[in-house]
N, C-alpha and C positions, 0 to 999 in steps of 0.2 A: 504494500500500500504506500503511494506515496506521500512526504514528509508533510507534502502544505495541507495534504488531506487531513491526516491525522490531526495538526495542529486547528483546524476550521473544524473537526467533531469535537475539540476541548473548549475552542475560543467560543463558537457561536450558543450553545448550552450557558458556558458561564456568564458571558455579558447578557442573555436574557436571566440569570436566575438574579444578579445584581438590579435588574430593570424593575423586576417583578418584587424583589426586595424590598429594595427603594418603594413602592408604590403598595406596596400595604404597610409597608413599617412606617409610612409616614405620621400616623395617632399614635403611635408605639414607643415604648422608653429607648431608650439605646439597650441600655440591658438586655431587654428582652428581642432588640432586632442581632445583638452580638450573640444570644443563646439561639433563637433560629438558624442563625448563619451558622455558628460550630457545628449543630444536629445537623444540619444539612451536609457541610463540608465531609464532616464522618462518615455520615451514607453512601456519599458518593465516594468515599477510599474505600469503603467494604465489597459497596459493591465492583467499581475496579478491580479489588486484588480476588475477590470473586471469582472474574470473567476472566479475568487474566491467568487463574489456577497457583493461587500465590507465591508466584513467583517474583 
């Protein structure tokens, strides 16, 4: 697979999950937009090292 490909399946996910972030976190404490984002961050390494057969 090529290189720009892989980096556009990482880049375009994470700037809409920052967009979508931003836009419900806006009534929201910081705290609680910074615990979203870890829980989320997390999921998406699990499931990474998941798909990937943890390697």
């Amino acid at each position: 697979m090529p290189a720009d490909l892989v980096r556009l399946e990482i880049i375009v996910p994470v700037l809409m999950y920052c967009a979508l972030l931003w836009w419900v976190g806006r009534g929201v404490s910081w705290t609680a937009r910074l615990a979203t984002a870890a829980v989320t961050l997390l999921l998406i390494i699990v499931v990474l090292l998941v798909e990937r057969g943890w390697r």
